[in-house]
C-alpha positions as a printed NumPy array, in Angstrom:
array([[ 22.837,  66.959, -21.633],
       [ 24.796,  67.123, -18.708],
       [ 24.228,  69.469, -15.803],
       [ 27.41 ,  71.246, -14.496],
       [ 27.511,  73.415, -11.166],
       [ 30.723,  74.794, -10.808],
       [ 32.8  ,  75.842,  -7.2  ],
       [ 34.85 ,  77.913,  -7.923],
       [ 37.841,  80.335,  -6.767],
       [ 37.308,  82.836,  -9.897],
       [ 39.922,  85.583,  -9.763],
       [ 43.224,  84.105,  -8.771],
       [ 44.702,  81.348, -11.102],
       [ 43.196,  81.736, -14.407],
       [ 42.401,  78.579, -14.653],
       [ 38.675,  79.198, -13.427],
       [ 37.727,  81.075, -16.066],
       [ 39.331,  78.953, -18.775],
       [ 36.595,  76.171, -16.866],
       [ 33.521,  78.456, -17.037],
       [ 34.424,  79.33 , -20.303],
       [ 34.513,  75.413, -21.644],
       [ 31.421,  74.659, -20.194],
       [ 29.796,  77.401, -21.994],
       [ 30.821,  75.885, -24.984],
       [ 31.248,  72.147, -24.489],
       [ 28.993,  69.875, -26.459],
       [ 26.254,  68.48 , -24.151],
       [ 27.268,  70.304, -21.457],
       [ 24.875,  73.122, -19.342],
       [ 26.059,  75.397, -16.773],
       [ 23.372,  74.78 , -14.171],
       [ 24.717,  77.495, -11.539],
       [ 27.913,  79.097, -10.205],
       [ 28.387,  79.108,  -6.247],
       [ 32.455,  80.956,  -5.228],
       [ 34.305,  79.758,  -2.169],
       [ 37.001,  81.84 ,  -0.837],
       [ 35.126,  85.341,  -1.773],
       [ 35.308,  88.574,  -0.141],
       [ 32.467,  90.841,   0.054],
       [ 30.954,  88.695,  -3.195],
       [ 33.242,  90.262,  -5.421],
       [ 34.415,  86.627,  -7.059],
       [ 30.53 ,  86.127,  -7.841],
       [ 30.951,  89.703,  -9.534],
       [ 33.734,  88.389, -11.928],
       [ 31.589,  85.021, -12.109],
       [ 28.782,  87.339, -13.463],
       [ 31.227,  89.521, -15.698],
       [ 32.1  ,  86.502, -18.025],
       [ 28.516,  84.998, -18.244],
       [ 27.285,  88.79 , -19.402],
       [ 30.073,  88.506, -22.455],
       [ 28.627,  84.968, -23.354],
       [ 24.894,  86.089, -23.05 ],
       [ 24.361,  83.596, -19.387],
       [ 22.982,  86.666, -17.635],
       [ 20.623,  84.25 , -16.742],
       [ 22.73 ,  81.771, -14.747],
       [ 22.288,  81.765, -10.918],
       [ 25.055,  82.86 ,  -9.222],
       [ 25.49 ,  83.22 ,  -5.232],
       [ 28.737,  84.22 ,  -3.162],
       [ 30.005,  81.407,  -0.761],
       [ 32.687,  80.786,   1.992],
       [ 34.576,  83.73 ,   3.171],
       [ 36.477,  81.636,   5.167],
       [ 38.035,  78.329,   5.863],
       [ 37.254,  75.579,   8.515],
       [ 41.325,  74.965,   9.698],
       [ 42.097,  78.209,   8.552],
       [ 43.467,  79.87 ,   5.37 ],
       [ 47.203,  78.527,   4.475],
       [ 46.928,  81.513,   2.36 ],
       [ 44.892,  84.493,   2.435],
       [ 42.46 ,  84.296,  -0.961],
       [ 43.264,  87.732,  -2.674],
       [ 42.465,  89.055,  -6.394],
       [ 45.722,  90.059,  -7.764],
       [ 45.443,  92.716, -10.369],
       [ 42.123,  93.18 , -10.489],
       [ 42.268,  96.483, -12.144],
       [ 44.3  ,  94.783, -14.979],
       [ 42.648,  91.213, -15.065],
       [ 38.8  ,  92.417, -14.44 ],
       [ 39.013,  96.235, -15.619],
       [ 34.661,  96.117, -15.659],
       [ 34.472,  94.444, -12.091],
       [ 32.958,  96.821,  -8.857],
       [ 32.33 ,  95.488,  -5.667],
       [ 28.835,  94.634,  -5.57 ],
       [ 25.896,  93.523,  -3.085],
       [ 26.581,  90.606,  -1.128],
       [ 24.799,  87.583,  -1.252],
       [ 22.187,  86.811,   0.915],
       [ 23.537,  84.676,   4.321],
       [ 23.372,  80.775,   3.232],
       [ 22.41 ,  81.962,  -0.974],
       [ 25.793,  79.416,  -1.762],
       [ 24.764,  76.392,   0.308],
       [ 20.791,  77.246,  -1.144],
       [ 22.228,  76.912,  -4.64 ],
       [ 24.368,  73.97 ,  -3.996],
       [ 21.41 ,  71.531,  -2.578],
       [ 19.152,  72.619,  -5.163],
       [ 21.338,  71.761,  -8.026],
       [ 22.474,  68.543,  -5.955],
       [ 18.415,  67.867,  -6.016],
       [ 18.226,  68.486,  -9.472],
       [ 21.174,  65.923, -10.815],
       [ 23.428,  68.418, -11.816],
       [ 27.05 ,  67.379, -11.278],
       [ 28.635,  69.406,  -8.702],
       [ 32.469,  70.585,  -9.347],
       [ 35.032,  72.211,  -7.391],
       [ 37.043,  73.739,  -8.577],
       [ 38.182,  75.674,  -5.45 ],
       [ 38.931,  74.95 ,  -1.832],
       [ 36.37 ,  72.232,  -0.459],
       [ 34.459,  74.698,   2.027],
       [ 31.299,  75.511,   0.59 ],
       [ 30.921,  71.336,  -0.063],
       [ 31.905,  70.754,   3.755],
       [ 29.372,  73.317,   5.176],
       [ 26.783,  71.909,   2.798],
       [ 27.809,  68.077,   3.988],
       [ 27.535,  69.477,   7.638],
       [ 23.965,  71.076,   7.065],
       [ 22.399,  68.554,   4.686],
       [ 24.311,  65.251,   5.665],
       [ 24.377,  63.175,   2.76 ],
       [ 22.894,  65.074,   0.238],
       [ 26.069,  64.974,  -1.582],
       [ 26.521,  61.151,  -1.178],
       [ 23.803,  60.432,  -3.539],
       [ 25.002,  63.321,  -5.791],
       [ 28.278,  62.85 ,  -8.135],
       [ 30.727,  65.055,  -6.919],
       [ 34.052,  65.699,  -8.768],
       [ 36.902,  67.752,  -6.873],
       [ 40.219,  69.465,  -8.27 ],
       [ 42.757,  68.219,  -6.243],
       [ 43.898,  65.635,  -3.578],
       [ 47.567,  64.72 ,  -4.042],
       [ 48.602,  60.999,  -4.348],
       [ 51.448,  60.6  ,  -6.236],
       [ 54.61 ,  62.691,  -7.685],
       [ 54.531,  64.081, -11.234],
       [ 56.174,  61.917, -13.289],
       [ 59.484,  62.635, -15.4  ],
       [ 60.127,  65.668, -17.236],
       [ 57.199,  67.903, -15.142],
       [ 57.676,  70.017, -11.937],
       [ 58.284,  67.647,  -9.317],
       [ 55.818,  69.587,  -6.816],
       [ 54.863,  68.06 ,  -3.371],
       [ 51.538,  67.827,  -1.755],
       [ 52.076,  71.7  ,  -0.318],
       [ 51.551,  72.732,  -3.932],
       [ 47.711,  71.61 ,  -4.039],
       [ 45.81 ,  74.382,  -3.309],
       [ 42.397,  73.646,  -2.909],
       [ 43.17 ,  71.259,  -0.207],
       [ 45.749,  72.92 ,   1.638],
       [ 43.144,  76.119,   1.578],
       [ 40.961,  74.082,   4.017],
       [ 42.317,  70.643,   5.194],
       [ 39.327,  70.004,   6.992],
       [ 36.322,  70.634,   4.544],
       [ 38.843,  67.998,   1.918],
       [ 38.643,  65.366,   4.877],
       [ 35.097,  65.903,   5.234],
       [ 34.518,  65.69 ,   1.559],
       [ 36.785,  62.949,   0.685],
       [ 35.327,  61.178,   3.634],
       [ 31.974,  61.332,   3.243],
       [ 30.985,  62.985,  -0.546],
       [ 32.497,  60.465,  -2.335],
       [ 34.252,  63.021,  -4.691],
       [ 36.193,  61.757,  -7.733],
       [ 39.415,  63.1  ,  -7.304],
       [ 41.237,  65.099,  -9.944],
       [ 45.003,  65.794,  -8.537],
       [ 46.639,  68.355,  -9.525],
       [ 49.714,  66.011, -10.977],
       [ 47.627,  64.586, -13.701],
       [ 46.613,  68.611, -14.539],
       [ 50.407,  69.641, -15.486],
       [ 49.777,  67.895, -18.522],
       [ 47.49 ,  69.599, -19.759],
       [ 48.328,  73.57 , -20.866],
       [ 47.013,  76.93 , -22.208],
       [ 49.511,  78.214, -24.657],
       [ 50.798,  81.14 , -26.609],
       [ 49.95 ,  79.631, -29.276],
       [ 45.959,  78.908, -28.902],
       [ 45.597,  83.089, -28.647],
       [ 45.257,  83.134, -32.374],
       [ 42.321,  81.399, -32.053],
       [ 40.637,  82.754, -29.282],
       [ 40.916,  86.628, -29.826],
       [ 38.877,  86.717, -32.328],
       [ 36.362,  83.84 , -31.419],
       [ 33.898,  86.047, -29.187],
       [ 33.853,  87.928, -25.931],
       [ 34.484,  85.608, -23.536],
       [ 37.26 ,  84.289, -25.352],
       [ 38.785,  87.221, -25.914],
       [ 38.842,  87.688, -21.86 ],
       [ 40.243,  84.292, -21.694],
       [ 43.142,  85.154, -24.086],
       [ 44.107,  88.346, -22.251],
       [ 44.207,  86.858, -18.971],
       [ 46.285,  83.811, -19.866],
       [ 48.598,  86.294, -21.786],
       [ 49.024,  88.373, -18.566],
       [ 49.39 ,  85.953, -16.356],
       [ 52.019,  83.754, -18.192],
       [ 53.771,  86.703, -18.211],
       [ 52.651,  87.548, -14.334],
       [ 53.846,  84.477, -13.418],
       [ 57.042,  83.597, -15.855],
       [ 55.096,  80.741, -17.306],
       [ 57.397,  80.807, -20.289],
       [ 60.627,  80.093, -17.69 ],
       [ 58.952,  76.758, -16.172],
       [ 58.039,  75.259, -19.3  ],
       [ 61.589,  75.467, -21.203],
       [ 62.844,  74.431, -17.753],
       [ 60.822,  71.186, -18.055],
       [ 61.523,  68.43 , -20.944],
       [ 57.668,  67.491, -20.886],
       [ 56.31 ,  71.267, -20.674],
       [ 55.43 ,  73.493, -23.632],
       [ 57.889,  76.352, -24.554],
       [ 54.781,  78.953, -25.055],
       [ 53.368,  77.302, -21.431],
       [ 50.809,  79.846, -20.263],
       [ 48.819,  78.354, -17.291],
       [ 47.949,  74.812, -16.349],
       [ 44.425,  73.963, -17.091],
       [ 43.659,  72.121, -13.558],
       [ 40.101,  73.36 , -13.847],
       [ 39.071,  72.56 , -17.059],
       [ 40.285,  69.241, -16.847],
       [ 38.008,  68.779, -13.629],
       [ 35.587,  69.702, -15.639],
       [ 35.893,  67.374, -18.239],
       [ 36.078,  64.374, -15.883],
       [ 32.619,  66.187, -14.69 ],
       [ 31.51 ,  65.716, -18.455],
       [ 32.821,  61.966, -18.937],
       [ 35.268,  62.938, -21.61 ],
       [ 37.135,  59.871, -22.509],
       [ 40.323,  61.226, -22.571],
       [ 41.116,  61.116, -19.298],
       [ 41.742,  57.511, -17.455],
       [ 40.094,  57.242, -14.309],
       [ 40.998,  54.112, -11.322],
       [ 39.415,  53.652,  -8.36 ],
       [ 42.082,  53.225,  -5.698],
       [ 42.436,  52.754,  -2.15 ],
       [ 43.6  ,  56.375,  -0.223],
       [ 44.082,  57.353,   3.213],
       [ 44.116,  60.493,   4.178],
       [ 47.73 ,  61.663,   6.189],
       [ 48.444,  65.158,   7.801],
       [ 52.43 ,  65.804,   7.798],
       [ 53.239,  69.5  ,   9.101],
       [ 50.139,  70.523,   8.374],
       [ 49.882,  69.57 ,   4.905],
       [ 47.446,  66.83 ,   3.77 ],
       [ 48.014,  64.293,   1.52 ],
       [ 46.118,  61.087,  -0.068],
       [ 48.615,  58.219,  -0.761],
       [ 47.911,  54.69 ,  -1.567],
       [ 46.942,  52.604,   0.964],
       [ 45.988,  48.93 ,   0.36 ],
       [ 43.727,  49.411,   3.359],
       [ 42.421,  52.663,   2.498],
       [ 39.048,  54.407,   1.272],
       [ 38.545,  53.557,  -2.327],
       [ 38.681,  56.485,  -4.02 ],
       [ 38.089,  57.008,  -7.689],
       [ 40.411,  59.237,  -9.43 ],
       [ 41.944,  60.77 , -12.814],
       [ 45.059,  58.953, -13.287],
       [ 46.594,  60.543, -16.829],
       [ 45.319,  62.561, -19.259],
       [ 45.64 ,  62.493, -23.215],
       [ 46.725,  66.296, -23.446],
       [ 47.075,  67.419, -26.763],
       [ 44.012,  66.079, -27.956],
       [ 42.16 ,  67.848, -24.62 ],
       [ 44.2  ,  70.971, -25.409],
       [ 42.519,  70.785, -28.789],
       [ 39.061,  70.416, -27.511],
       [ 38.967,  72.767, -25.14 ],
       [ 40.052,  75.361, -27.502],
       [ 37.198,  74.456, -30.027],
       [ 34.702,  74.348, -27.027],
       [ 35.889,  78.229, -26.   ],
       [ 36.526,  79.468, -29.069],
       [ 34.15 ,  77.616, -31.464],
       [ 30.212,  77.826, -32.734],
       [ 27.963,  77.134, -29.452],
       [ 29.751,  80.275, -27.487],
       [ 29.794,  82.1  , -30.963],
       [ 25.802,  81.353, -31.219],
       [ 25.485,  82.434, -27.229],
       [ 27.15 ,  85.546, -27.784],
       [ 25.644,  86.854, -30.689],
       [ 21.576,  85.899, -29.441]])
């Protein structure tokens, strides 16, 4: 059994939940504890909470993180739509001051695998107050750009990765010093939600129902259909990416996914951070490529199959 904790941005790209959702249900996987980066007034660890009540986690820990970023949001962190994407979600009590960083060094103690799958902050502020704690602890981080997409996917530059653009210091910090396996977000357009997995999921269980409305609204939010017929290697029903989830799976040592250890250096160019190949650089390990239809497969029978099924109905 593997530990998971998750990092995560919950309530703006879809992805997040998609993640939560597959470690719920992955064989050999347990969700250890939840910690949100990027949260105002805790209301991320709210939606966090939300989707464990519909798969019966109510007893997950949970605890609201950074409201902030070291260098500076790039973009302000909002919910869009939360009225149409979390209809059951109210602002609720904050987390006590330091409950995120508490929760990240005790699963860290524990073995769990720690993965972010948001900005880098609450990992920086823990490297900063426990200073190598996450060193000896494996570490796996969505995003940290090195290369261009190859042919036939959107040929997005380093200003495209999120979580380290977020907060370009906490990713130097962490890439310097956690020894994070990197999962760019390159290798993650190959790997899709689509119109056609709903089928499956809306009438799997709770949780998977929630997953299925939000990845119909926000393919339709965010004209997901229009990018993938305007890309040769993109699905025609694309509904999201499924960066997260794919972190995750790396977290899980899924061997669908190829994995090198490289040499990186880190380079700021107008403010926007970037990990290239270096022959003198860091080495670095990180996911490379990505067998996508048979992960698309898999995750769908994680979310949508027997071991949420059994966790719902208990």
């Amino acid at each position: 059994m593997t530990r998971i904790h998750l990092d995560t941005d919950i309530g703006g790209d879809t992805d997040d939940l998609c993640a939560l959702a597959m470690v719920l249900g992955w064989p050999g996987a347990e969700l250890a504890a939840v910690t949100t980066t990027g949260d105002q007034s805790g209301l991320r660890a709210e939606c966090v909470r939300f989707a464990l009540r519909l798969a019966g986690g109510d007893n997950i820990p949970v605890a609201a993180g950074a409201n902030g970023s070291l260098s500076g949001y790039r973009v302000y962190p909002t919910i869009p739509a939360l009225d149409r994407y979390w209809p059951d979600v109210a602002v609720p009590p904050a987390s006590p001051p330091g409950a995120a960083l508490d929760l990240l060094a005790e699963s860290a103690e524990a073995g769990a695998v720690i993965v972010a799958i948001g900005p880098w902050t609450n990992l920086a502020l823990l490297e900063i107050a426990r200073p190598g704690l996450l060193a000896r602890t494996r570490v796996v981080a969505m995003g940290g750009y090195v290369e261009a997409p190859g042919p036939g996917l959107p040929q997005w530059g380093p200003d495209m990765d999120y979580n380290v653009q977020q907060d370009t210091i906490a990713a130097r910090i962490v890439w310097e010093r956690c020894n994070a396996l990197l999962v760019p977000l390159t290798v993650g357009l190959e790997v899709a939600l689509r119109a056609e997995h709903l089928p499956a999921l809306r009438p799997a269980n709770p949780l998977a129902r929630l997953v299925a409305a939000q990845g119909k609204m926000h393919g339709t939010d965010d004209d997901m259909f229009g990018l993938g017929r305007a890309h040769q290697r993109l699905p025609d029903d694309l509904l999201n990416f499924h960066y997260d989830p794919l972190a995750c799976a790396v977290a899980l040592d899924w061997d669908g996914v190829s994995v090198e250890e490289l040499h990186l250096s880190a380079r700021m160019e107008s403010n926007i951070l970037a990990f290239p190949r270096d022959a003198n650089g860091k080495r670095t390990r990180v996911a490379v490529a990505v067998d996508g239809p048979r992960f698309e497969a898999e995750w769908l029978a994680a979310v949508a199959g027997d071991a949420v099924r059994r966790k719902t109905a208990s």
